[in-house]
C-alpha positions in Angstrom: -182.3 30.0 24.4 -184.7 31.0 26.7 -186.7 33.5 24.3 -186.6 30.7 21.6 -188.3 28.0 23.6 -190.6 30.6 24.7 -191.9 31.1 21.2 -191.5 27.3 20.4 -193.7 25.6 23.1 -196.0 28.5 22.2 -195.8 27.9 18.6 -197.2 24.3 19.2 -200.3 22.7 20.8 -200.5 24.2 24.2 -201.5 21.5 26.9 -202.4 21.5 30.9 -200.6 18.3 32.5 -201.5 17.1 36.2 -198.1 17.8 37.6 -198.0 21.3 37.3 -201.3 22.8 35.8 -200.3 26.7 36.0 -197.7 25.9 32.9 -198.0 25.8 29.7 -196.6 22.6 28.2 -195.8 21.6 24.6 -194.2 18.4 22.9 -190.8 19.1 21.5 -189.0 17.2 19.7 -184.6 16.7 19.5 -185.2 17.8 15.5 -187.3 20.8 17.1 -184.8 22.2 19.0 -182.2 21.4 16.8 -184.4 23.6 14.1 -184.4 26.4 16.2 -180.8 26.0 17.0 -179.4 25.3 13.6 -175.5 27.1 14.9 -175.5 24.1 18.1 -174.6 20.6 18.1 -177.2 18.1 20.1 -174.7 18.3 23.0 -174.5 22.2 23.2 -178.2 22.4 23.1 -178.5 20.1 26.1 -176.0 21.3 28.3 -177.8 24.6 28.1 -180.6 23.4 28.6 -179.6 21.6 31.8 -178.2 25.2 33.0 -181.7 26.2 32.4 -183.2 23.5 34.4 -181.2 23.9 37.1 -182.0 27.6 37.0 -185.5 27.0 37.6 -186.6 28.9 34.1 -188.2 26.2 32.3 -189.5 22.4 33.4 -189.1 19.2 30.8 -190.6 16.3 31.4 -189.2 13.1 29.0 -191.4 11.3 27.3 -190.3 7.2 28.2 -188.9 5.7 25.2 -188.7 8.7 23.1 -186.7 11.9 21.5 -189.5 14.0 22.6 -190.7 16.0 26.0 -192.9 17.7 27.5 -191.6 21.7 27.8 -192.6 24.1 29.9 -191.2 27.7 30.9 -191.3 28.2 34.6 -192.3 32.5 34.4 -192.2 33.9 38.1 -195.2 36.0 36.4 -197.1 32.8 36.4 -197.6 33.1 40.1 -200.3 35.3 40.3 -202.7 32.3 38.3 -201.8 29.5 40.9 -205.1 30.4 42.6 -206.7 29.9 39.5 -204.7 26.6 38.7 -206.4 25.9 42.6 -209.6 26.0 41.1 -208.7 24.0 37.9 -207.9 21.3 39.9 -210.9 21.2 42.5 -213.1 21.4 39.6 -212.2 19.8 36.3 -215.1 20.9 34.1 -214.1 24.6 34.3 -212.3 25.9 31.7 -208.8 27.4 32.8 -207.6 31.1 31.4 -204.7 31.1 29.5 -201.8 32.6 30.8 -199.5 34.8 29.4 -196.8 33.8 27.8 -192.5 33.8 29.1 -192.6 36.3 26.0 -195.3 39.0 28.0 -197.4 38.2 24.8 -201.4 37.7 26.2 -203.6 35.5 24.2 -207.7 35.4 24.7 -209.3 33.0 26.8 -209.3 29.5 25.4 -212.8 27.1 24.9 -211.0 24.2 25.9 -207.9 22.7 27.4 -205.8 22.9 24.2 -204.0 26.0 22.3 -204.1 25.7 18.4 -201.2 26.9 16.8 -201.3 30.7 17.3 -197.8 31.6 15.9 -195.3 29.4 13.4 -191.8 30.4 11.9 -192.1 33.1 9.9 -190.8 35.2 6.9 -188.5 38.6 7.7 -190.9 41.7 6.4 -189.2 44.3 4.7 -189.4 46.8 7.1 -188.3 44.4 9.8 -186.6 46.0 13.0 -185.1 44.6 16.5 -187.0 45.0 19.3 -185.3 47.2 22.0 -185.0 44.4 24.1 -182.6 42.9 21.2 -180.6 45.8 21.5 -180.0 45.7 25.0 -178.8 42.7 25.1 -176.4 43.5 22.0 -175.3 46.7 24.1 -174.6 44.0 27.2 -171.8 42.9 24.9 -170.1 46.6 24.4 -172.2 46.6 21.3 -172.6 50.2 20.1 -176.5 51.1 19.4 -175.3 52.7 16.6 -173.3 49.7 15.2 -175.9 47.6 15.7 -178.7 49.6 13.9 -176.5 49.9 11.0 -176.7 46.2 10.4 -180.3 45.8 9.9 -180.7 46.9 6.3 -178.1 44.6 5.5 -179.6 41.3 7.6 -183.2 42.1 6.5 -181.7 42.1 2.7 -179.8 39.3 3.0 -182.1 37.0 4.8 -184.9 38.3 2.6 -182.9 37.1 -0.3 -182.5 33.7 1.0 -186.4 33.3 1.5 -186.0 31.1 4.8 -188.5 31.5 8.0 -187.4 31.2 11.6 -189.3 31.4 14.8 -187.5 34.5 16.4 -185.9 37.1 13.9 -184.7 38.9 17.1 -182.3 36.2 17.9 -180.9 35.4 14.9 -180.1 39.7 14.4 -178.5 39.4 17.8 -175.9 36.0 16.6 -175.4 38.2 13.8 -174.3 41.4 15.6 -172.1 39.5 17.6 -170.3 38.0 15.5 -169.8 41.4 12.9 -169.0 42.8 16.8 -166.2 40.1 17.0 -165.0 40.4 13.4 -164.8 44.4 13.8 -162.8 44.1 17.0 -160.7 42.2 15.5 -159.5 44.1 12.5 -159.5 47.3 14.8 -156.9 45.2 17.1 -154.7 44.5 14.0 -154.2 47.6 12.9 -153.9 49.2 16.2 -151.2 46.7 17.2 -149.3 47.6 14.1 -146.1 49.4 14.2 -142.4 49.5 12.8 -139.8 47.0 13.5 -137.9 48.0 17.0 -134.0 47.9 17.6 -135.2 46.5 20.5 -137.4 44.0 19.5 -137.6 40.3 21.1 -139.7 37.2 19.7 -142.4 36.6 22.4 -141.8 33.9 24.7 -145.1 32.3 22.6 -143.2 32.2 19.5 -139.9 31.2 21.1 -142.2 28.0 22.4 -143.8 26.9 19.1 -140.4 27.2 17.6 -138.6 25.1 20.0 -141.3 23.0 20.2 -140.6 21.9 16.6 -137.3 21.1 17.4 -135.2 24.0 16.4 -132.3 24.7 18.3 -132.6 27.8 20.5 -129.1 29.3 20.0 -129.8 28.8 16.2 -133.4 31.2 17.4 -130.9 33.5 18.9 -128.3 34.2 16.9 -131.6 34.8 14.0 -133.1 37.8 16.1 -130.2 40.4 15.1 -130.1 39.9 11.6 -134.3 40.1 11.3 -134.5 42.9 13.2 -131.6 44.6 10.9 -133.6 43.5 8.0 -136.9 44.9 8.4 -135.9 48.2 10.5 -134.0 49.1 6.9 -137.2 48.4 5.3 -138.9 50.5 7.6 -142.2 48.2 6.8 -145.1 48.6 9.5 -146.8 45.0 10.7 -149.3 44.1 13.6 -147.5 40.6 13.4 -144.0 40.1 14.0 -144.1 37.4 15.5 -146.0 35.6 12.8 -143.0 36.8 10.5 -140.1 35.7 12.7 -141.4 31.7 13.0 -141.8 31.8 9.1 -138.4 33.3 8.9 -136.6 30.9 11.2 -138.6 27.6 10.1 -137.5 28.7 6.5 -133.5 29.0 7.8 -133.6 26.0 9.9 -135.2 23.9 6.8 -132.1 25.1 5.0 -129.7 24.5 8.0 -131.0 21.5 8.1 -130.5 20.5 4.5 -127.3 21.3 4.3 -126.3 19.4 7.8 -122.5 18.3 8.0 -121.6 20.4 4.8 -119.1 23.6 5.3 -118.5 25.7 2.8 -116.3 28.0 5.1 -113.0 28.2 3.0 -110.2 26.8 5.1 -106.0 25.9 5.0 -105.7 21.7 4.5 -104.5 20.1 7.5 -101.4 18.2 7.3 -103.7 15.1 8.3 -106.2 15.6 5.7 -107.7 12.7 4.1 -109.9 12.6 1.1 -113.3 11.1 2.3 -115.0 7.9 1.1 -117.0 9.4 -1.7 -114.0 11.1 -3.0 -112.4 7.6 -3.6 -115.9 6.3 -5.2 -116.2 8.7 -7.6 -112.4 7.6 -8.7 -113.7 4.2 -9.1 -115.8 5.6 -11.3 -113.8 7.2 -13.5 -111.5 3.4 -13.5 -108.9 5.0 -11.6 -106.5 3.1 -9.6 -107.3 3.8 -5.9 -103.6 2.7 -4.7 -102.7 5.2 -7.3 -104.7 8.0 -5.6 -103.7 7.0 -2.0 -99.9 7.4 -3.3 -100.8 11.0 -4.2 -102.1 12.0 -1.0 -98.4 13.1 0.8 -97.4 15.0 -2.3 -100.8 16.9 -2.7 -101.4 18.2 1.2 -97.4 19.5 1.0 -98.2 21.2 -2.1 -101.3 22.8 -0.5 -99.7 23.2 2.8 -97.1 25.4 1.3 -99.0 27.4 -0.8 -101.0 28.4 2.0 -104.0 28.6 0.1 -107.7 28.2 1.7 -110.6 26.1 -0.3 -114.1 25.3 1.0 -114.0 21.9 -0.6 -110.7 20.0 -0.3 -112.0 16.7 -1.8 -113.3 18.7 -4.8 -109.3 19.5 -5.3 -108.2 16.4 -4.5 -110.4 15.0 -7.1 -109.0 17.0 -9.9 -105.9 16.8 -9.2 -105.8 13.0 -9.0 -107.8 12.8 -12.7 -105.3 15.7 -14.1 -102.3 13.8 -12.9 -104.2 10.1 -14.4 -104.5 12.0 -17.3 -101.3 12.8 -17.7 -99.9 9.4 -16.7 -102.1 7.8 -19.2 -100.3 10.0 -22.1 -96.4 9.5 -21.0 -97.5 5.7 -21.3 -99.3 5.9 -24.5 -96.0 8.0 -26.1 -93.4 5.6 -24.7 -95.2 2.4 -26.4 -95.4 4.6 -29.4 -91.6 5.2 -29.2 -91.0 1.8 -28.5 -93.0 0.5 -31.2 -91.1 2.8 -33.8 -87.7 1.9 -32.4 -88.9 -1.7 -33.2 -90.2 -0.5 -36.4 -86.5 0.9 -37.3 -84.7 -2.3 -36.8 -86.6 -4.7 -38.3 -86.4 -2.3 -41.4 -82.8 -2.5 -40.9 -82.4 -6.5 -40.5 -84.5 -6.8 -43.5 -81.9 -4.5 -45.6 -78.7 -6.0 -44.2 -80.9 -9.8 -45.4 -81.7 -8.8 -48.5 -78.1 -7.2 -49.4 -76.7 -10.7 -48.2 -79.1 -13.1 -50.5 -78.1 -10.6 -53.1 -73.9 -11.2 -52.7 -74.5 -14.7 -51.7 -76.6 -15.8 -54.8 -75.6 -18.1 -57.8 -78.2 -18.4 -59.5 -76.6 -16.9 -62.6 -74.0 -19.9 -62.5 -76.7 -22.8 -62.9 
């Protein structure tokens, strides 16, 4: 930051104040700063700026009422032109001699009290390159030389491309190789920490925590470790994040656990005090079946089961077709003994009739009239 509001305040109208005439002082603005510092937020830019301050590198002095200031960098190199600040003060018509800038760049001696704007933000030339100060600091960071010089073609390209001007080139190429520094570490990490899945193998206690912390049971986590590790050592797969697999693997079980809640399928002998359960005696209500009917059917059906010694993972499922087997059948024997009925009724009132007919047929006399 301090390189950039080097080249700021000396990118603006440079200024002599009372307070402290050796410095050179420019008018910045909030949308100045926040211009040459287009990656920070208002408060980031401050709060550096107040490390800076209390450094003793550069001097603001707020305008009242305003976004603006007065900015001045406070160079130790300045030192050797308080004698001459002496002399600016004890005689006001001489001119003072501009000092050099926090930057080490030297401009003439100036008429008046006032610098015109001798630098501005500027395009990236085609055979731009970083200054070996930029790559020290770069190598301060572990950044290769090498790794560093091999990103220029690419930043002067790209930034050419985009046609935008900035104040220090040198600044934005070191962001830049920081953050290709970051990204390469990065991969280099994943693939280094890569490896096959371990008989040995344990979640970390990390994963164990954001797992529990979602409310998943821990002896559910536990009893999950053997069978993943079984699974991917047969696959023989390599990963650099097992972890990452295992809470994808148990938050997928546990959603399933967890769906099927209160439901076992385990096939199972029926217990001699088994009852069918509420829905099973809905679903007969549905189907208009008697439920006093079903409720009868309950002592012969578990003594059936109980001696058949048979196992079933659903006992109501049974239960349920049994009881609409045996309705069925109930239904029929019914239907056949009214049918039986009805043509035993059928028979002797056929009969009646013949025996009437026979007897009209003796007893008439109608031939005698």
């Amino acid at each position: 930051m301090l390189q950039v509001l080097a080249e700021l305040i000396h990118g603006k109208e440079i200024c002599r104040r009372a307070s402290n005439p050796s410095l050179d002082w420019a008018v910045l603005s909030d949308s100045d700063l926040q211009t040459a510092f287009p990656f920070w937020v208002s408060a980031d830019i401050r709060r550096v700026q107040s490390s800076l301050q209390n450094l003793g590198l550069i001097v603001v002095d707020p305008i009242t009422e305003s976004r603006t200031g007065f900015y001045a960098i406070d160079d130790p190199r300045t030192e050797a032109s308080d004698n001459n600040a002496a002399s600016i003060l004890s005689n006001p018509t001489r001119q003072p001699e501009a000092p050099r800038a926090a930057a080490s760049i030297s401009t003439p001696p100036l008429p008046t009290t006032t610098i015109p704007n001798s630098g501005s933000a500027s395009l990236i030339a085609s055979n731009w390159l970083p200054s070996q100060d930029w790559i020290k600091k770069c190598q301060q960071h572990n950044v290769p030389e090498e790794f560093a010089n091999a990103l220029v073609p690419e930043f002067v390209g790209y930034w050419r491309d985009r046609g935008q001007a900035r104040f220090s080139w040198g600044n934005a190429f070191y962001k830049h190789v920081l953050k290709e520094w970051r990204n390469e570490q990065t991969r280099k990490g994943a693939f280094e920490l890569a490896t096959e899945m371990s008989a040995t193998w344990r979640p970390s206690e990390d994963a164990i925590g954001i797992l529990e912390i979602s409310s998943i049971n821990s002896s559910f986590i536990e009893d999950a470790i053997p069978e993943f590790v079984l699974y991917w050592r047969e696959r023989g797969m390599v990963n650099g994040a097992w972890n990452t697999k295992f809470i994808e693997h148990i938050r997928r079980q546990w959603a399933k656990f967890s769906a099927s809640f209160g439901y076992d399928d385990t096939p199972k002998a029926i217990e001699a005090s088994w009852q069918p359960s509420n829905d099973c005696f809905e679903i007969l209500q549905l189907a208009e079946i008697n439920e006093e009917y079903a409720m009868g059917k309950i002592p012969e059906f578990v003594m059936y089961w109980k001696d058949s010694q048979q196992v079933k993972a659903s006992w109501n499922t049974v239960f349920l077709q049994f009881i609409k087997q045996d309705w069925a059948r109930q239904l029929k024997q019914t239907e056949n003994a009214d049918l039986s009925y009805a043509e035993n009724q059928s028979l002797v009132g056929s009969s009646q009739q013949r025996v009437k007919e026979r007897f009209q047929r003796i007893a008439d006399r109608s031939w005698a009239e």
